[in-house]
Short mmCIF file of the C-alpha atoms (twelve columns), coordinates in Angstrom:
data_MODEL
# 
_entry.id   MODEL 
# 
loop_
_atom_site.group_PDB 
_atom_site.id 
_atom_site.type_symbol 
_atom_site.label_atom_id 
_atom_site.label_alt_id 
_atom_site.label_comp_id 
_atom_site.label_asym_id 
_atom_site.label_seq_id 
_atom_site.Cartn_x 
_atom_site.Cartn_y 
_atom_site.Cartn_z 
_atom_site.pdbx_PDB_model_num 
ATOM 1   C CA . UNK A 1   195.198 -56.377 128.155 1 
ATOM 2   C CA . UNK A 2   194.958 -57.385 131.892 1 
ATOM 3   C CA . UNK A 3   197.495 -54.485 132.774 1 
ATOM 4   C CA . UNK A 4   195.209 -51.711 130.772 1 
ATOM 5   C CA . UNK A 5   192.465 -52.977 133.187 1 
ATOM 6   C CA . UNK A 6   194.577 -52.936 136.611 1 
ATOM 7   C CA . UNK A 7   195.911 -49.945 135.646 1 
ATOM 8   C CA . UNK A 8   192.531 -47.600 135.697 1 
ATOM 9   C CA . UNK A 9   190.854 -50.070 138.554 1 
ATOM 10  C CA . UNK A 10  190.726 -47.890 141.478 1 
ATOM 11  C CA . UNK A 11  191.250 -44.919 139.882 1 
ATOM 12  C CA . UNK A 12  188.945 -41.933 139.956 1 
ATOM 13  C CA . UNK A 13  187.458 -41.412 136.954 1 
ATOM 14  C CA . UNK A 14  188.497 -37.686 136.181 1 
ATOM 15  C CA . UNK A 15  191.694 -39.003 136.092 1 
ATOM 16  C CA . UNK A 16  191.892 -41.197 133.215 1 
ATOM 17  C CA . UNK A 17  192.981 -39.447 129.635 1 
ATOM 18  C CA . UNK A 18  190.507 -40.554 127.504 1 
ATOM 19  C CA . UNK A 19  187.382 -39.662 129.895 1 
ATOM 20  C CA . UNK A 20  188.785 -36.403 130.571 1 
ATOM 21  C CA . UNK A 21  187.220 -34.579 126.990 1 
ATOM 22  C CA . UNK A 22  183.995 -36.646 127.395 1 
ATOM 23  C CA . UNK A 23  183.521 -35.716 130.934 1 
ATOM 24  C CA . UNK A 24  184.060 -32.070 130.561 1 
ATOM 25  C CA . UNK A 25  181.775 -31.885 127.755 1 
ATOM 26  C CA . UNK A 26  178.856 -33.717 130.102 1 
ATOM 27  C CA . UNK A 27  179.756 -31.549 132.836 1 
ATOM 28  C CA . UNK A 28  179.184 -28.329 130.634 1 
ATOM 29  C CA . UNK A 29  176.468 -29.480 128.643 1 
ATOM 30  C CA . UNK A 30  174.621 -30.113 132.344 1 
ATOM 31  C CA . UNK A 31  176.040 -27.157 134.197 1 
ATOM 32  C CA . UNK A 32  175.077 -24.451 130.670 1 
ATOM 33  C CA . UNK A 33  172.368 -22.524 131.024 1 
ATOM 34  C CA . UNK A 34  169.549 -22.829 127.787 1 
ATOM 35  C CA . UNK A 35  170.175 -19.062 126.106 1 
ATOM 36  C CA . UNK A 36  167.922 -17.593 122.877 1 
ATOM 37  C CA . UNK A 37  170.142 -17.588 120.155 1 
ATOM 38  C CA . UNK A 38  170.761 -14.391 118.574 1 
ATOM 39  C CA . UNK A 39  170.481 -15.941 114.749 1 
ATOM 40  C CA . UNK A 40  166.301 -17.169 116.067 1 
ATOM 41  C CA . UNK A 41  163.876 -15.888 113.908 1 
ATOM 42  C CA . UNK A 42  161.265 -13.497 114.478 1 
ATOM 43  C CA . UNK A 43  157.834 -15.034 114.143 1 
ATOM 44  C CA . UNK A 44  157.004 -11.624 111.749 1 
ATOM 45  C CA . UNK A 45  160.423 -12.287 109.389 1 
ATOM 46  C CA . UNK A 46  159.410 -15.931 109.584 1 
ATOM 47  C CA . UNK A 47  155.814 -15.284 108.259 1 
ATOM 48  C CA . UNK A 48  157.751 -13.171 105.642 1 
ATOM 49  C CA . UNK A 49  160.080 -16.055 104.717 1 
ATOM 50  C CA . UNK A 50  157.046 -18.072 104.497 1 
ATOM 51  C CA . UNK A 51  154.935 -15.824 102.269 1 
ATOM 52  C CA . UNK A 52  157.980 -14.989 100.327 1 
ATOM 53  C CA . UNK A 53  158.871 -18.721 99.821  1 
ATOM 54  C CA . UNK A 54  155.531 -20.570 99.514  1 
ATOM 55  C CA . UNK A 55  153.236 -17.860 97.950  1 
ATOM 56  C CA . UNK A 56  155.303 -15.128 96.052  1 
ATOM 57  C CA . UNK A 57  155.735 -16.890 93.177  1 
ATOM 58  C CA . UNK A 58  151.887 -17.476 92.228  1 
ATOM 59  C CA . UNK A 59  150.620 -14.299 94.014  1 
ATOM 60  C CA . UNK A 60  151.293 -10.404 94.467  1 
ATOM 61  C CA . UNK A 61  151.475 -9.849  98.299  1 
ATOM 62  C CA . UNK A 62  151.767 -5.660  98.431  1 
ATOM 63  C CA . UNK A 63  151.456 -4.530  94.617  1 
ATOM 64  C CA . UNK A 64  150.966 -5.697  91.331  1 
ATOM 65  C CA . UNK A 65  154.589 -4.359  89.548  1 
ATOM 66  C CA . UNK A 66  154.992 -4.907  85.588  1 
ATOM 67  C CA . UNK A 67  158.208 -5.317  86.379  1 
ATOM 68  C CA . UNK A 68  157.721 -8.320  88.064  1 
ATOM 69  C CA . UNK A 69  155.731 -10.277 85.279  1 
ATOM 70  C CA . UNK A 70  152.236 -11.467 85.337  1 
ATOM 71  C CA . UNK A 71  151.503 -14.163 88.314  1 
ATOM 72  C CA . UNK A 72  149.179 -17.237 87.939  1 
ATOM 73  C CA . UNK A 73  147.025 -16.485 91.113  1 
ATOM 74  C CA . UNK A 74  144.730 -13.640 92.211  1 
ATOM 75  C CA . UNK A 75  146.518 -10.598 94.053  1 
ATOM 76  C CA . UNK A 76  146.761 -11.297 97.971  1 
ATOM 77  C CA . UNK A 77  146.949 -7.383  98.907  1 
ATOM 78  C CA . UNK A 78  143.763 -6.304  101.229 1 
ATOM 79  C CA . UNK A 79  142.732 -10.262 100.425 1 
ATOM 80  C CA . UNK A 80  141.022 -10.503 104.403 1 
ATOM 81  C CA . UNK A 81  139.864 -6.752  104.233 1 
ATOM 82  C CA . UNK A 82  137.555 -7.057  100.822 1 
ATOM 83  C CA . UNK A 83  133.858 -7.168  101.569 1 
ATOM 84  C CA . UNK A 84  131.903 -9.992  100.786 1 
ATOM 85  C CA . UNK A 85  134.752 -12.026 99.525  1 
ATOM 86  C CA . UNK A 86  134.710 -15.007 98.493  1 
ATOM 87  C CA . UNK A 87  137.205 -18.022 97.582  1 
ATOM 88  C CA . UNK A 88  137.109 -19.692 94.490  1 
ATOM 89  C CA . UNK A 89  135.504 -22.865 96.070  1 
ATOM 90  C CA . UNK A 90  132.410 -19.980 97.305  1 
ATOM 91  C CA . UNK A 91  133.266 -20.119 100.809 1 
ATOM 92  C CA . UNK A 92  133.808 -16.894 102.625 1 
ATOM 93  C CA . UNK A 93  137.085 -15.561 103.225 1 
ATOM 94  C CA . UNK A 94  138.484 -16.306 107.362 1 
ATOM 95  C CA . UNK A 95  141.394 -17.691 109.144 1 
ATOM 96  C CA . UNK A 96  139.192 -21.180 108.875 1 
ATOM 97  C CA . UNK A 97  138.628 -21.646 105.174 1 
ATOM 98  C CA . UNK A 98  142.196 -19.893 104.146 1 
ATOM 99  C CA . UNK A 99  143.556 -22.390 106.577 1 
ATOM 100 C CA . UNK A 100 141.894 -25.501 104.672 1 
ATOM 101 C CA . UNK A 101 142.564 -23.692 101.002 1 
ATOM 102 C CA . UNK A 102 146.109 -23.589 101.651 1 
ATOM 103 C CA . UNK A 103 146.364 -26.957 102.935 1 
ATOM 104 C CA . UNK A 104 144.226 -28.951 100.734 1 
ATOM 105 C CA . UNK A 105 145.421 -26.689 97.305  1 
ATOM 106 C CA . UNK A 106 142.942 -26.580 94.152  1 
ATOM 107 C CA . UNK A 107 143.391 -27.257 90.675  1 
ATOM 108 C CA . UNK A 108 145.735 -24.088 90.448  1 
ATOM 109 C CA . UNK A 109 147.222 -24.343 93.421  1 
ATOM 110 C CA . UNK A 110 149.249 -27.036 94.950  1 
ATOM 111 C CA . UNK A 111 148.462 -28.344 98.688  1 
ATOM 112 C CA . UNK A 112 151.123 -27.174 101.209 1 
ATOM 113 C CA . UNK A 113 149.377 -29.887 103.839 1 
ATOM 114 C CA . UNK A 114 152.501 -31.891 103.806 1 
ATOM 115 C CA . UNK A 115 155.084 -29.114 103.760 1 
ATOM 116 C CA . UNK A 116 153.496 -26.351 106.493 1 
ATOM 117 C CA . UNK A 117 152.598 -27.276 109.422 1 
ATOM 118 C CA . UNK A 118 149.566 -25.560 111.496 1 
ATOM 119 C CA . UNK A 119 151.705 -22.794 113.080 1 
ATOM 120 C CA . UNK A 120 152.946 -21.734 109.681 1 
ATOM 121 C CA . UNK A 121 150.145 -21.473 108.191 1 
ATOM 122 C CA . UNK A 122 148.941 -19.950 110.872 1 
ATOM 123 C CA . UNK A 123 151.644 -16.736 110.263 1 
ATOM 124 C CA . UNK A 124 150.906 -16.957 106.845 1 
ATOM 125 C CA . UNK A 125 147.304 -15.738 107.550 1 
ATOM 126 C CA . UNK A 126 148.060 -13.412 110.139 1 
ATOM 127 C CA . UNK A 127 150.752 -11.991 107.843 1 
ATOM 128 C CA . UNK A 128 148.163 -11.463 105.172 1 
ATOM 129 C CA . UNK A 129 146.074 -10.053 107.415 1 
ATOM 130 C CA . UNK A 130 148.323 -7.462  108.167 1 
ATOM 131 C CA . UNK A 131 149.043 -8.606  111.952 1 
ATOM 132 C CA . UNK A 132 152.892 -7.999  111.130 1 
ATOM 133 C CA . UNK A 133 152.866 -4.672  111.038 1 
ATOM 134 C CA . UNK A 134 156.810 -4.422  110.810 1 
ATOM 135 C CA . UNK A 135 157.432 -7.646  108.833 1 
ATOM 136 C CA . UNK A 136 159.170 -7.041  105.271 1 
ATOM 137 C CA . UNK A 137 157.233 -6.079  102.463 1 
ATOM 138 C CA . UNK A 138 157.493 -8.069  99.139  1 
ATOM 139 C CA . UNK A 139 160.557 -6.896  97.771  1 
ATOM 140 C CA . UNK A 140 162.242 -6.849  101.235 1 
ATOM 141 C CA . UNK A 141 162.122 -3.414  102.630 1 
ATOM 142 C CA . UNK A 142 160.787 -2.509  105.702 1 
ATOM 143 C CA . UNK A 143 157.164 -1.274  105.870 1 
ATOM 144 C CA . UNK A 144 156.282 1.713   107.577 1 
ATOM 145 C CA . UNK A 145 153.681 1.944   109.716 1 
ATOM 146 C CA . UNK A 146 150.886 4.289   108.718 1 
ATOM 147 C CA . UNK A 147 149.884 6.977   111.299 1 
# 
């Protein structure tokens, strides 16, 4: 054991085999520069992802299709852009009282509050709003902007 010791005391520390992986790794961990990833997601495909995950399966987001089968909630297409709208609960419809439906649920609906966090609910309303103009559409295409 003692001759393990003498043997690395005095010598540089890049220079003993075991350090040598462990250092390098350090060194370019340090020395690499922080780069985007090309796999990061979009906030608009993320809203997508969201709607399509969390809110697809109870509502229609573009269209009611037959093929599709019949959904328990109310149609979200044009849901911000209906006039004198109202929730369920009576309130009026904005990026306020959405926010608090989709968080605290209702008897239909379950509460996402412990599952979304403030930014994604946050895309979910502005996706429903239509503030992705390019994000998917509810079977997946593309939309196309209107002109």
């Amino acid at each position: 054991m003692s001759t393990i010791h003498s043997f690395h005391k005095g010598t540089p520390l890049w220079h003993r085999p075991r350090l040598l992986p462990i250092l390098a790794v350090l060194v370019a961990t340090f020395w690499a520069r922080p780069t985007q990833a090309a796999h990061e997601t979009t906030p608009e495909r993320e809203a997508w992802y969201l709607v399509k995950q969390r809110c697809y399966l109870c509502h229609f987001i573009d269209q009611q299709d037959v093929r599709w089968g019949a959904k328990w909630g109310p149609s979200l297409k044009g849901f911000f852009s209906k006039q004198d709208a109202k929730l369920l609960n009576g309130k009026p419809i904005n990026d306020q009282t959405v926010a608090e439906w989709i968080n605290e649920g209702s008897q239909n609906m379950p509460a996402f509050k412990n599952t979304l966090d403030a930014r994604q609910v946050g895309l979910i309303i502005t996706y429903l709003k239509g503030g992705f103009p390019n994000a998917p559409r509810q079977d997946g295409t593309s939309q196309q902007p209107t002109k």
